[in-house]
KEKE-3310 file (N, C-alpha, C; in steps of 0.2 Angstrom, whole numbers, plus 5000, padded with zeros to 4 digits):
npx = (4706:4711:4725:4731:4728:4736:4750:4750:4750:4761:4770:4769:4770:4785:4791:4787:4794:4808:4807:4805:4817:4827:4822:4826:4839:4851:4853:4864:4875:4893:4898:4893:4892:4888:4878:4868:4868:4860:4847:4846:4841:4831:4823:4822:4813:4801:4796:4795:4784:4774:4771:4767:4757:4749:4747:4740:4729:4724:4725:4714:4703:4700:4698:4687:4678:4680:4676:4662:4657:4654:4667:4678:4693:4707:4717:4728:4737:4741:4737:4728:4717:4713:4725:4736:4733:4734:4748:4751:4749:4756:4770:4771:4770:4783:4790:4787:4793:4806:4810:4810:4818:4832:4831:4832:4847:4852:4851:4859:4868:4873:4872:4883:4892:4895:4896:4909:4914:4913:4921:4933:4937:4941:4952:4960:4960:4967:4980:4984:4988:4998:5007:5010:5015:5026:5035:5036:5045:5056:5061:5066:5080:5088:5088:5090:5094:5084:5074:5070:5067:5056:5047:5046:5040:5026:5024:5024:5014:5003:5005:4998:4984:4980:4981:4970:4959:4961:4956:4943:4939:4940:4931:4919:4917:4913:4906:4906:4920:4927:4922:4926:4937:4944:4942:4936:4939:4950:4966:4970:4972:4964:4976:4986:4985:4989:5003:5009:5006:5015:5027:5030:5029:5040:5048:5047:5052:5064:5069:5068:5076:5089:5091:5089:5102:5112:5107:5111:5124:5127:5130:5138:5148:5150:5144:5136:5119:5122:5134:5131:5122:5130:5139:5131:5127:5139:5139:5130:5133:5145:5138:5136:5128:5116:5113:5111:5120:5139:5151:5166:5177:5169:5171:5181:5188:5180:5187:5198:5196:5191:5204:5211:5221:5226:5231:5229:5215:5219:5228:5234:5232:5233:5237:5233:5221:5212:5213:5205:5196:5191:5189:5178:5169:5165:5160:5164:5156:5158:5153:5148:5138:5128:5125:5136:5146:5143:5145:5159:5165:5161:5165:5181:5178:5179:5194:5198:5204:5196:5195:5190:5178:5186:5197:5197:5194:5206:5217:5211:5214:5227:5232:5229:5236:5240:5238:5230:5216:5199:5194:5197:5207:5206:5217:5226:5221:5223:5236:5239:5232:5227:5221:5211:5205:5207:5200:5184:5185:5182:5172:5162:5163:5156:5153:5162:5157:5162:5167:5178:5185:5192:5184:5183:5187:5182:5171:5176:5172:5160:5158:5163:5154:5142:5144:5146:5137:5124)
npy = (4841:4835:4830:4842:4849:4841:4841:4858:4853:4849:4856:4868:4859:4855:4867:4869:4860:4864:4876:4872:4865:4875:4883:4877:4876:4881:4896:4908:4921:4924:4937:4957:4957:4946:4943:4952:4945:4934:4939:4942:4927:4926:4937:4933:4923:4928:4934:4923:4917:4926:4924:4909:4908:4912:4900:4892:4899:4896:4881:4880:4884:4876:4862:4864:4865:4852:4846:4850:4844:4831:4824:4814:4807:4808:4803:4805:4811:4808:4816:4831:4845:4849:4846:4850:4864:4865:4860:4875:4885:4880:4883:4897:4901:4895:4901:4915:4914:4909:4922:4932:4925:4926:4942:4943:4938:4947:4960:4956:4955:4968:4975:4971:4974:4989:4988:4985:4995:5004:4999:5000:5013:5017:5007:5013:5026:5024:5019:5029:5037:5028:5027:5041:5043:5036:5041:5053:5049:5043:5053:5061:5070:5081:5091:5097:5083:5083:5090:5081:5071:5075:5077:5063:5057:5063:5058:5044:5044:5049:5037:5029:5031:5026:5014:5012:5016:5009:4994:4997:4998:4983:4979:4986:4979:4967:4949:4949:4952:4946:4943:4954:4956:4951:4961:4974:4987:4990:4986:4983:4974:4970:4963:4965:4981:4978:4971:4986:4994:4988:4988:5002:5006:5000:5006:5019:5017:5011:5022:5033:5027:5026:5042:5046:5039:5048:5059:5051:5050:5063:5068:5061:5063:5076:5087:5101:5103:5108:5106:5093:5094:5098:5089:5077:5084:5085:5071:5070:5077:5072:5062:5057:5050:5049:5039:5038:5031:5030:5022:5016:5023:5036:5039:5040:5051:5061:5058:5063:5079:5084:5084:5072:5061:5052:5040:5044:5038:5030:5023:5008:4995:5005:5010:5019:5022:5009:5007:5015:5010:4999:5004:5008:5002:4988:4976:4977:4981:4987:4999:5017:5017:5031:5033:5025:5033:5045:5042:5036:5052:5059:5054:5056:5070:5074:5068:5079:5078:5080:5092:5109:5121:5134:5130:5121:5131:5139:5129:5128:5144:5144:5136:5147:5158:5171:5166:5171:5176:5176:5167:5152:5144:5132:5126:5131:5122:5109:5108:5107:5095:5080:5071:5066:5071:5086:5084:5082:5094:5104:5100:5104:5114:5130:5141:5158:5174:5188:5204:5206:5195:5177:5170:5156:5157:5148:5147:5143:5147:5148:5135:5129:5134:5127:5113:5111:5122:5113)
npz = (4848:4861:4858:4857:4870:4876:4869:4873:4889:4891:4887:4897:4910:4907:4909:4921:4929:4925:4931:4943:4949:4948:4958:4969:4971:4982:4990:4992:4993:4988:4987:4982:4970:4966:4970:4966:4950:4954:4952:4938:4933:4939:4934:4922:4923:4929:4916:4909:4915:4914:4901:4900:4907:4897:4890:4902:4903:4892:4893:4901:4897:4886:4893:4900:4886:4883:4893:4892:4881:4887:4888:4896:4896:4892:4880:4874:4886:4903:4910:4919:4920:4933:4940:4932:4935:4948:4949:4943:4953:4963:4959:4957:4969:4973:4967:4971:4984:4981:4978:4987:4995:4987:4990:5001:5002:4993:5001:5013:5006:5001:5014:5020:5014:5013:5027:5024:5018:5028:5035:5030:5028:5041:5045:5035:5039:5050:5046:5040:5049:5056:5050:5048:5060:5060:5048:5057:5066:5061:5052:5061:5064:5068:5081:5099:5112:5124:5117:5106:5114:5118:5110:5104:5114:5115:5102:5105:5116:5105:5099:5108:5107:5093:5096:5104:5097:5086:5093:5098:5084:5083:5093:5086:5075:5081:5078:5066:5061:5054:5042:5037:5032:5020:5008:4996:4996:5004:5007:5022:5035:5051:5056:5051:5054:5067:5066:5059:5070:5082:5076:5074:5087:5094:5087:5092:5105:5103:5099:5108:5117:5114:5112:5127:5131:5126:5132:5145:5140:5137:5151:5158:5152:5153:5143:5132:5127:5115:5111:5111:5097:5089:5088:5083:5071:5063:5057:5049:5039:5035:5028:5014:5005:5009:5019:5034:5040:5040:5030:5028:5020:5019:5033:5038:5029:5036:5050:5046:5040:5052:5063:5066:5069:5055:5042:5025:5012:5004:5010:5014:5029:5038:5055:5066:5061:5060:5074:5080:5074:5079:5094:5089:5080:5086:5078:5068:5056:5045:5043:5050:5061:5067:5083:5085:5080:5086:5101:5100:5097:5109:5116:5112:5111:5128:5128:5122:5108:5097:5085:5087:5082:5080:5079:5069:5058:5059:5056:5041:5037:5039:5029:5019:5006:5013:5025:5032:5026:5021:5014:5004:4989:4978:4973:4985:4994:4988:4987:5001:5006:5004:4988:4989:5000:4998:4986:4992:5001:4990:4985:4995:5000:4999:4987:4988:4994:4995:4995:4981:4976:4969:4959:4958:4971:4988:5003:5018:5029:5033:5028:5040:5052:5047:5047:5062:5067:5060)
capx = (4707:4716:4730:4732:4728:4742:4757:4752:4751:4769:4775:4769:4773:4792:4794:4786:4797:4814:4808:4807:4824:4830:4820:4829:4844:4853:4854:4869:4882:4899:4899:4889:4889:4886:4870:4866:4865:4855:4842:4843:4838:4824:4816:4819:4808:4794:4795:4793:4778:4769:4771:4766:4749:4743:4745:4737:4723:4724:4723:4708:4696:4702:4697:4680:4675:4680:4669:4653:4654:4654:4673:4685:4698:4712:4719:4735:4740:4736:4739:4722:4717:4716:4733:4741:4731:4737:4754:4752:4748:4763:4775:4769:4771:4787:4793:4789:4797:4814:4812:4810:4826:4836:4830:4836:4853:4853:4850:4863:4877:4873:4873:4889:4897:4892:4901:4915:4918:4915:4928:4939:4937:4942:4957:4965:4962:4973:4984:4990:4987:5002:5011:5011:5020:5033:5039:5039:5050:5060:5063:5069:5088:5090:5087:5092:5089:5078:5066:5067:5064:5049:5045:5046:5035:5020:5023:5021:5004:4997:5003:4993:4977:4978:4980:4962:4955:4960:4951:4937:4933:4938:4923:4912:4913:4909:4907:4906:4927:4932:4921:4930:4948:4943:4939:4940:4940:4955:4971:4974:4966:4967:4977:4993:4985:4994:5007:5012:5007:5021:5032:5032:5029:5046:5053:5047:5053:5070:5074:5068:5080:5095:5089:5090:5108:5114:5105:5115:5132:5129:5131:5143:5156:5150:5145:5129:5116:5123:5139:5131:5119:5137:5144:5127:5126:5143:5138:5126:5136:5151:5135:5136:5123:5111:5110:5111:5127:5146:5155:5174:5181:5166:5173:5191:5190:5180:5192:5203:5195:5191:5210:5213:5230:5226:5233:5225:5211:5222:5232:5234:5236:5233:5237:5231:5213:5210:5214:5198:5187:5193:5186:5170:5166:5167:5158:5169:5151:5160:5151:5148:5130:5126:5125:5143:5150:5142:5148:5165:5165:5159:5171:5186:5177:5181:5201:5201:5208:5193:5196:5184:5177:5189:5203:5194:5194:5213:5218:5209:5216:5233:5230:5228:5242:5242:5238:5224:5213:5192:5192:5202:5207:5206:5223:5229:5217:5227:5241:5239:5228:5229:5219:5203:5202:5205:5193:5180:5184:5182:5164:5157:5164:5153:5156:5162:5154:5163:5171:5187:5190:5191:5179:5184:5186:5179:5170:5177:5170:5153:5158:5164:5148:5138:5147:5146:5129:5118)
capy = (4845:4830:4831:4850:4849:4834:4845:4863:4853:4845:4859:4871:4853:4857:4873:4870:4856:4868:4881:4870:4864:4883:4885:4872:4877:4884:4904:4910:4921:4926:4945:4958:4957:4936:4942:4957:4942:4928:4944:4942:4923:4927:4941:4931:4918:4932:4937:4917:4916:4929:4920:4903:4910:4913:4894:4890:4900:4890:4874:4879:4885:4867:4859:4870:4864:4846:4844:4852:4837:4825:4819:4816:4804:4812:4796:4808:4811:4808:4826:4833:4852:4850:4843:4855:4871:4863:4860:4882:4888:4880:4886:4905:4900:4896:4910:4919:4912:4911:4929:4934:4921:4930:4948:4945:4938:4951:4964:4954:4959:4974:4976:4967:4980:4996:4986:4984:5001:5009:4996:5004:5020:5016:5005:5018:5031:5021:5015:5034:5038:5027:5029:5048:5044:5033:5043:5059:5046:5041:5059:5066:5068:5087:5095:5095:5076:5082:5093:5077:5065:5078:5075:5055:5054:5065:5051:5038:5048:5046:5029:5024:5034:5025:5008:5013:5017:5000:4991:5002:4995:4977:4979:4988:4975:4960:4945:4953:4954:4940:4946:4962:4956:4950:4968:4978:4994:4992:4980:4983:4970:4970:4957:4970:4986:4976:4973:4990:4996:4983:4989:5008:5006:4995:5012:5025:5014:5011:5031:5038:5022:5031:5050:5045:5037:5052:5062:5052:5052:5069:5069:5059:5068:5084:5093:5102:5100:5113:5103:5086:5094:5101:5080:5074:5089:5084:5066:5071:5084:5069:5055:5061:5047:5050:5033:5038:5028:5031:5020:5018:5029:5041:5040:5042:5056:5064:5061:5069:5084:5084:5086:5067:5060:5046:5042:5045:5035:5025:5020:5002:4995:5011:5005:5019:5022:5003:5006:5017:5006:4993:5004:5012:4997:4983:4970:4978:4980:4989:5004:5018:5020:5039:5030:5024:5041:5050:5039:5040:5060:5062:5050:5060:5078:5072:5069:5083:5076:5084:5100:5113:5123:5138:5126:5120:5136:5141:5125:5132:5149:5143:5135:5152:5159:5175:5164:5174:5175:5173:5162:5148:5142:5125:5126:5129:5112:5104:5111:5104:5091:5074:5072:5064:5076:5091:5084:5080:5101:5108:5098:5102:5121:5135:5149:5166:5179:5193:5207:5207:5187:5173:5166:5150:5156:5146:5151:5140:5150:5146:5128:5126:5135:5121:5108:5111:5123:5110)
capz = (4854:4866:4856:4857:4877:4878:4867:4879:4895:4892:4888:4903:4914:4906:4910:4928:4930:4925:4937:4953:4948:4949:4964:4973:4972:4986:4988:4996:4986:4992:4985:4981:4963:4964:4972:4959:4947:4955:4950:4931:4929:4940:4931:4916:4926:4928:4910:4905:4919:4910:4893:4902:4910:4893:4891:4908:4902:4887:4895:4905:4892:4881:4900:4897:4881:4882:4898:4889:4877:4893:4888:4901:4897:4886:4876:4874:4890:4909:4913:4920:4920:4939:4941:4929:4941:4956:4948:4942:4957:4967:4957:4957:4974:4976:4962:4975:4990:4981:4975:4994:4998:4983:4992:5009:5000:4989:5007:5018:5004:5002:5022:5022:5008:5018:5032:5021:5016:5033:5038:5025:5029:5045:5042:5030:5042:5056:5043:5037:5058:5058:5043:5048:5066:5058:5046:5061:5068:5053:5052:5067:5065:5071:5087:5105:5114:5126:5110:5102:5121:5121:5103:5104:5123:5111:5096:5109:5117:5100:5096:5112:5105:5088:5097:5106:5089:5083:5098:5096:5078:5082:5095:5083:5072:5083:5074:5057:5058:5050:5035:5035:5030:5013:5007:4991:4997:5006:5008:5029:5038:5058:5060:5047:5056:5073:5064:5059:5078:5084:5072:5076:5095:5094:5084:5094:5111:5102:5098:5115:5122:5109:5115:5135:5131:5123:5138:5150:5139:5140:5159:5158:5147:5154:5135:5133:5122:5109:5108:5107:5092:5084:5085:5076:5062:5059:5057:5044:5033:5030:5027:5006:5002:5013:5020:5040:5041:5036:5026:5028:5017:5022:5043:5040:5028:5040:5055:5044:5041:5062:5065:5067:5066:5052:5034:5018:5012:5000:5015:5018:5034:5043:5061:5068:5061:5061:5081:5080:5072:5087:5098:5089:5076:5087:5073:5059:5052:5038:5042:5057:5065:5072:5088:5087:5078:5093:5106:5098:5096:5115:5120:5110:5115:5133:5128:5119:5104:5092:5083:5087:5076:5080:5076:5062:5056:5059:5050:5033:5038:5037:5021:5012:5003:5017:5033:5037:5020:5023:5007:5002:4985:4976:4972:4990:4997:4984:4991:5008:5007:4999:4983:4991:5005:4995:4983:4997:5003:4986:4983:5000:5002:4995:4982:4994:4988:4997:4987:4979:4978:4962:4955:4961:4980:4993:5010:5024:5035:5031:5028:5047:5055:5045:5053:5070:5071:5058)
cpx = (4711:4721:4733:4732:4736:4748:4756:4753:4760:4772:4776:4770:4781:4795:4795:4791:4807:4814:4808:4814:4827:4827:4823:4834:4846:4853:4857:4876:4887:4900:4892:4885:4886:4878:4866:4863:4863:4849:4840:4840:4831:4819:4817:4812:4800:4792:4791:4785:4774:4766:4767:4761:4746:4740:4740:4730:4718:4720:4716:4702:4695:4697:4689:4676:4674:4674:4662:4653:4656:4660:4680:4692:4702:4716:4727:4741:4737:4736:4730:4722:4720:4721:4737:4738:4734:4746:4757:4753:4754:4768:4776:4771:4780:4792:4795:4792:4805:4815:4813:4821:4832:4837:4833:4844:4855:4855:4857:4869:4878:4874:4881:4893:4896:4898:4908:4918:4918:4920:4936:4942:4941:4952:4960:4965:4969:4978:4989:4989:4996:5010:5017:5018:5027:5037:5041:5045:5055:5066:5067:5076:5091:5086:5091:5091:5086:5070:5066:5065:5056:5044:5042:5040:5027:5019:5019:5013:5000:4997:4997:4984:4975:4977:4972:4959:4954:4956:4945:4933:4933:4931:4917:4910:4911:4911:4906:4914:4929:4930:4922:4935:4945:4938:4942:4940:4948:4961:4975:4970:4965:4975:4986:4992:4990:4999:5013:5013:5012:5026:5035:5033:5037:5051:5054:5052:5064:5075:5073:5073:5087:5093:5093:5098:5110:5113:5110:5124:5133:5132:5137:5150:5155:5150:5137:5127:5119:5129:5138:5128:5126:5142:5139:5125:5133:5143:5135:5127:5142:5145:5133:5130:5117:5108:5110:5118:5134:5152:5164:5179:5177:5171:5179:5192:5184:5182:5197:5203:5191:5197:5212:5218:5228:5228:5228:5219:5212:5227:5230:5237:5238:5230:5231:5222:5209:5210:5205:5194:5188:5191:5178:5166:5167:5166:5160:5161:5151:5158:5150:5142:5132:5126:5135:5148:5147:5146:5155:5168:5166:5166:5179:5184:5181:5189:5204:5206:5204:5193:5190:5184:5184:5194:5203:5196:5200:5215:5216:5214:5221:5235:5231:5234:5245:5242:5231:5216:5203:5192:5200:5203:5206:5213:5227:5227:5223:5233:5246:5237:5228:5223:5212:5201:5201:5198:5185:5179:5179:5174:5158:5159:5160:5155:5157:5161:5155:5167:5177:5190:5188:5187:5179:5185:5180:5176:5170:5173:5161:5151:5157:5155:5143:5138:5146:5140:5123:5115)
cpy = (4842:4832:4837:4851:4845:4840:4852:4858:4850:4850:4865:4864:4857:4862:4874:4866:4861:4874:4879:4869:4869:4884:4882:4872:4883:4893:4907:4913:4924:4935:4949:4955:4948:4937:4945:4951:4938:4934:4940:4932:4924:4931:4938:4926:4922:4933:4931:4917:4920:4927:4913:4906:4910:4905:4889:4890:4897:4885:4875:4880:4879:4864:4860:4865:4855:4843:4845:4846:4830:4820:4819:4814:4804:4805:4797:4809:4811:4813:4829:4840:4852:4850:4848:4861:4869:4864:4871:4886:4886:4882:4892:4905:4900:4900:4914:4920:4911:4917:4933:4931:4927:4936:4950:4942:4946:4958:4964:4957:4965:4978:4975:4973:4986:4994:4988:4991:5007:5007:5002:5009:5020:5015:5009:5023:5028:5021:5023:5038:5034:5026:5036:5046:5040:5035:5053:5055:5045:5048:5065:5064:5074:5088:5091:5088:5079:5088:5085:5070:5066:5076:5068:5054:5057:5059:5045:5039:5044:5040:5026:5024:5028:5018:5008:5012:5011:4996:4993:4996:4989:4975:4979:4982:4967:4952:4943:4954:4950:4942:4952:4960:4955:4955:4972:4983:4994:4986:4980:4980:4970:4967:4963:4976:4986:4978:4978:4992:4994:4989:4996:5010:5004:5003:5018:5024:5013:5020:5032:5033:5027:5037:5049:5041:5044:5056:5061:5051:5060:5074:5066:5062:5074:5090:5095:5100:5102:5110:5095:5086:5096:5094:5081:5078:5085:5077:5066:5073:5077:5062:5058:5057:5045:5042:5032:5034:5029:5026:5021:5025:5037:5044:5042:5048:5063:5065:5065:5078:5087:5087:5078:5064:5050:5045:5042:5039:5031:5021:5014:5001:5000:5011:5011:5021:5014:5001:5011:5016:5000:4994:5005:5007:4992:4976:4971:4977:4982:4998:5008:5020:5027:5036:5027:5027:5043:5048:5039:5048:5063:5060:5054:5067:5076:5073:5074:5085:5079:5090:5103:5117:5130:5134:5123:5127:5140:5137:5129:5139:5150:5141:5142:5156:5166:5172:5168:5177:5171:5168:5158:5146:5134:5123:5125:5122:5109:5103:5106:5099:5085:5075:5071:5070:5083:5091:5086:5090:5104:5107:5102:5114:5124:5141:5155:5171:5186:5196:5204:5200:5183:5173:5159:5148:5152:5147:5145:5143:5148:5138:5126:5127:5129:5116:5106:5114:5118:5113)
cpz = (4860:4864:4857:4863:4878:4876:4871:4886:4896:4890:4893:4909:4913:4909:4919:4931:4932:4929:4943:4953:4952:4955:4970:4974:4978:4985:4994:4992:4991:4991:4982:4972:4962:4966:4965:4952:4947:4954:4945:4932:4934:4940:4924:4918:4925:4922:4909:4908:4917:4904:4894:4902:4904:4890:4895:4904:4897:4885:4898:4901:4886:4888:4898:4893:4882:4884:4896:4885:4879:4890:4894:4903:4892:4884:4874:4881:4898:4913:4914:4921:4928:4942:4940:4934:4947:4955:4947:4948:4962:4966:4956:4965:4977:4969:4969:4981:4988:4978:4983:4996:4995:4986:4997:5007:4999:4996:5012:5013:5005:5009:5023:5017:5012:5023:5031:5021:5022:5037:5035:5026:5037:5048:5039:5035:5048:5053:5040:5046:5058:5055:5045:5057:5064:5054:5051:5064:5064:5053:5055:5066:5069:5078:5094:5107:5118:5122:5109:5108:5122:5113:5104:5109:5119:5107:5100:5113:5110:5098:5100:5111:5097:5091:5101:5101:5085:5088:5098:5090:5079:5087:5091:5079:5074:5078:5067:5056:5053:5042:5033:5029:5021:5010:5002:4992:5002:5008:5015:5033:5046:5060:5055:5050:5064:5073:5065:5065:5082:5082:5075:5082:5098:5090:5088:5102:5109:5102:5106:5119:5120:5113:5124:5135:5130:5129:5143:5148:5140:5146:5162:5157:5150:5149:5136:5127:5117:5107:5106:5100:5088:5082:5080:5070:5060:5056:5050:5036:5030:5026:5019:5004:5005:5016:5029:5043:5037:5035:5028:5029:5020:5030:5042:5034:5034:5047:5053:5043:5049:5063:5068:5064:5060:5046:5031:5018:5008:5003:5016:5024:5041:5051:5066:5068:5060:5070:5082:5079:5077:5091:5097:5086:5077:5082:5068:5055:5042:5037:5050:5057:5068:5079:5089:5085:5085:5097:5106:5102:5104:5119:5117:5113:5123:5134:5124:5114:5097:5090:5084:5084:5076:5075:5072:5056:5054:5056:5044:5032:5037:5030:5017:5012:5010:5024:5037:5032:5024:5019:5007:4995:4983:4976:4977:4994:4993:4986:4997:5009:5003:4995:4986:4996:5002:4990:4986:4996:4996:4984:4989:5003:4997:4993:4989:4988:4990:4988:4984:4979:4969:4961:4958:4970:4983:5001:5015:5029:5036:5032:5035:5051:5049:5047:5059:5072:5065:5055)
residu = (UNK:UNK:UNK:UNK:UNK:UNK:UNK:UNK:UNK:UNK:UNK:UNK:UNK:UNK:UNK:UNK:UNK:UNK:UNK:UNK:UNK:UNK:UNK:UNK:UNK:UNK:UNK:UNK:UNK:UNK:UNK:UNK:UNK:UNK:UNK:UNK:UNK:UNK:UNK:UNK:UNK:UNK:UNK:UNK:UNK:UNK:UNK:UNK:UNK:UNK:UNK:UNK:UNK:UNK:UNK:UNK:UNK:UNK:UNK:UNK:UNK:UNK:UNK:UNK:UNK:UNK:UNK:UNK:UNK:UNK:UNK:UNK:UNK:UNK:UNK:UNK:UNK:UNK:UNK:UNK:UNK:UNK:UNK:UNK:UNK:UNK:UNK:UNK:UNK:UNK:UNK:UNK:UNK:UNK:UNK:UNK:UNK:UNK:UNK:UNK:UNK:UNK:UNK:UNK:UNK:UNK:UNK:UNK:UNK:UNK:UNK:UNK:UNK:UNK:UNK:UNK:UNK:UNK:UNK:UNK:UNK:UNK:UNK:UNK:UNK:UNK:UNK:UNK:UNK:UNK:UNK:UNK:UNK:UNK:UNK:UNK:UNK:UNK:UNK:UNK:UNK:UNK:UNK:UNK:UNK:UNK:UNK:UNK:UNK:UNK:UNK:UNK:UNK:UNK:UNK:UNK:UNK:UNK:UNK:UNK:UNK:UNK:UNK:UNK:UNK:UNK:UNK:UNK:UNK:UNK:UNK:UNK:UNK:UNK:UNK:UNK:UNK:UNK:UNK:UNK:UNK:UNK:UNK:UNK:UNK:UNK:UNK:UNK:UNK:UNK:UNK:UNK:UNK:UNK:UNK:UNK:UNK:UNK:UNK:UNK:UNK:UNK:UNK:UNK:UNK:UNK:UNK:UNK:UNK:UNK:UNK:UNK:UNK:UNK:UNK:UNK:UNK:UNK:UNK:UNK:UNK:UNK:UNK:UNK:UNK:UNK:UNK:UNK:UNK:UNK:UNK:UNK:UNK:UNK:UNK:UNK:UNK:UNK:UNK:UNK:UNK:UNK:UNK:UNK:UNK:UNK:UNK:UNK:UNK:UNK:UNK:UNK:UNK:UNK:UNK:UNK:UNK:UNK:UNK:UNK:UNK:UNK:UNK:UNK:UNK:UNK:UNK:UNK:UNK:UNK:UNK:UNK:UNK:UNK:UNK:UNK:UNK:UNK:UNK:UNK:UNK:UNK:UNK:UNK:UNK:UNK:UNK:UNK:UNK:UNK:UNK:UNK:UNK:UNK:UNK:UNK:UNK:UNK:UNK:UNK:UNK:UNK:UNK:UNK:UNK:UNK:UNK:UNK:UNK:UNK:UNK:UNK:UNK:UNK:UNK:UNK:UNK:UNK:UNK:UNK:UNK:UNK:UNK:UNK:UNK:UNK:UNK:UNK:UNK:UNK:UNK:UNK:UNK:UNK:UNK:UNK:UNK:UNK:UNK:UNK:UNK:UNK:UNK:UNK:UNK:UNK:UNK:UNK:UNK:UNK:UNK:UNK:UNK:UNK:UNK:UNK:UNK:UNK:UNK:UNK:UNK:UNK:UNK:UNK:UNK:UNK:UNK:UNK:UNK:UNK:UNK:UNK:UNK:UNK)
# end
């Protein structure tokens, strides 16, 4: 019966020894799921502490017997009942004080994940809050300057609302921010939510800076709205690749179908459309900004050097084979017009679809009021 006390007591000693261990260790996890399974090893712990108890109970009815036959000194081991119940009862002990620890781990993540996704929720609303005013901005290329000075002065109202909105949450969340950013519900932290606010506040401050030049070149050159929206449609209608800016060859076949005295677009050396880019394209950027097409335009409206639409219109007119013809053909473009520009004409004019004409006619007429009214 010693021997048999001695091989259980060293093996529930073992077990108690491998649980303090475990209990000893720190309990602190980074996420939830690292909490989720500091769980499992300590309900395996509970399962084994069920298994072990039948040992204790074991050992103590061995204890029992030994003592009725007045023996007390186990020649196997110096492990005593007392000891090993003193040893039992500590460690049920602290089971339970690292199940508690583990609990309020487990409590703080899940409090902290709740945080996270009400952050998120938050964040992403901001973040298409700001999305949504930079692509109204983005987008604004038509209307009068002062619809879109009244348009802009709105945008900038709500930019000022969403940068509240952001202040707001970095308040709510106090000293719980810095555990926001590293967040799987969302990839916009404070610190990028800025960021974009920057960015847009810097876009919306730039157009209504553009808008209010426009306003006072208008005041300047003495054109109204109706004629300065007739420059920037026509700006739009020669920009074929939709990139807001026109390319060389873009600008000089559109001064040419303007009524602008310049060569062809295969023209080398073309003294006086290179005298144009010396005024309009001071950095030779290669390219012309709407901003330096307009300023241009206004500045030519002024000298009375750009065609208007009438006189856009009597040009094509004369073009057709009677001089006064609603429609024009591809034939006559070709006619008149150097190869690229006719080209240019024949892609951007639309089918006429009055009576009595080809197949192949063209409505000029249609073309120009596009032009000039946008």
């Amino acid at each position: 019966m010693f021997l048999q006390f001695s091989n259980l007591a060293g093996e529930l000693t073992r077990w108690i020894e491998d649980v303090e261990e475990f209990c000893t260790d720190g309990v602190f996890s980074n996420s939830l799921e690292e909490a989720k399974e500091m769980k499992t090893p300590l309900k395996d712990i509970h399962q084994e502490l069920s298994e072990k108890s039948g040992i204790y109970k074991e050992l103590r009815e061995m204890d029992k017997n030994i003592r009725c036959h007045g023996l007390y000194q186990n020649p196997y081991t110096w492990m005593t009942f007392p000891e090993i119940d003193m040893l039992w009862k500590n460690i049920q002990n602290r089971i339970r004080e690292h199940g508690y620890t583990i609990s309020n781990d487990l409590h703080r993540q899940e409090t902290l994940d709740r945080n996270k996704r009400t952050y998120a929720d938050y964040a992403n609303q901001i973040h298409d809050q700001i999305s949504h005013l930079r692509n109204d901005c983005m987008n604004l290329i038509e209307g009068y300057p002062e619809e879109k000075l009244g348009f802009l002065k709105k945008r900038q109202t709500e930019l000022r609302k969403v940068k509240e909105h952001l202040r707001v949450l970095e308040l709510k969340l106090g000293s719980e921010l810095d555990a926001m950013q590293k967040n799987d519900y969302t990839e916009h932290t404070i610190h990028s939510l800025e960021q974009d606010l920057r960015s847009v506040d810097h876009l919306v401050r730039t157009l209504i800076q553009r808008v209010q030049q426009e306003l006072d070149l208008m005041d300047t050159a003495d054109i109204t709205q109706e004629e300065m929206q007739e420059i920037r449609s026509s700006f739009f209608k020669f920009d074929e690749d939709k990139s807001q800016r026109l390319e060389y060859g873009e600008f000089k076949r559109c001064l040419r179908i303007l009524g602008f005295d310049v060569g062809p677009e295969d023209q080398e050396n073309d003294l006086k459309f290179q005298a144009i880019l010396d005024i309009i394209d001071l950095d030779r950027s290669g390219y012309i900004s709407i901003d330096e097409y307009v300023q241009f335009m206004v500045m030519s409206a002024r000298k009375s050097t750009i065609a208007s639409k009438t006189e856009l219109i009597n040009s094509f007119k004369s073009m057709t084979a009677t001089g006064d013809r609603e429609y024009i053909l591809p034939r006559e473009l070709r006619e008149h017009l150097s190869s690229q520009d006719a080209q240019f004409c024949i892609k951007k004019l639309p089918r006429y679809n009055g009576n009595g004409a080809p197949y192949e006619a063209l409505d000029y007429l249609a073309f120009c009021n596009r032009i000039f009214q946008g």
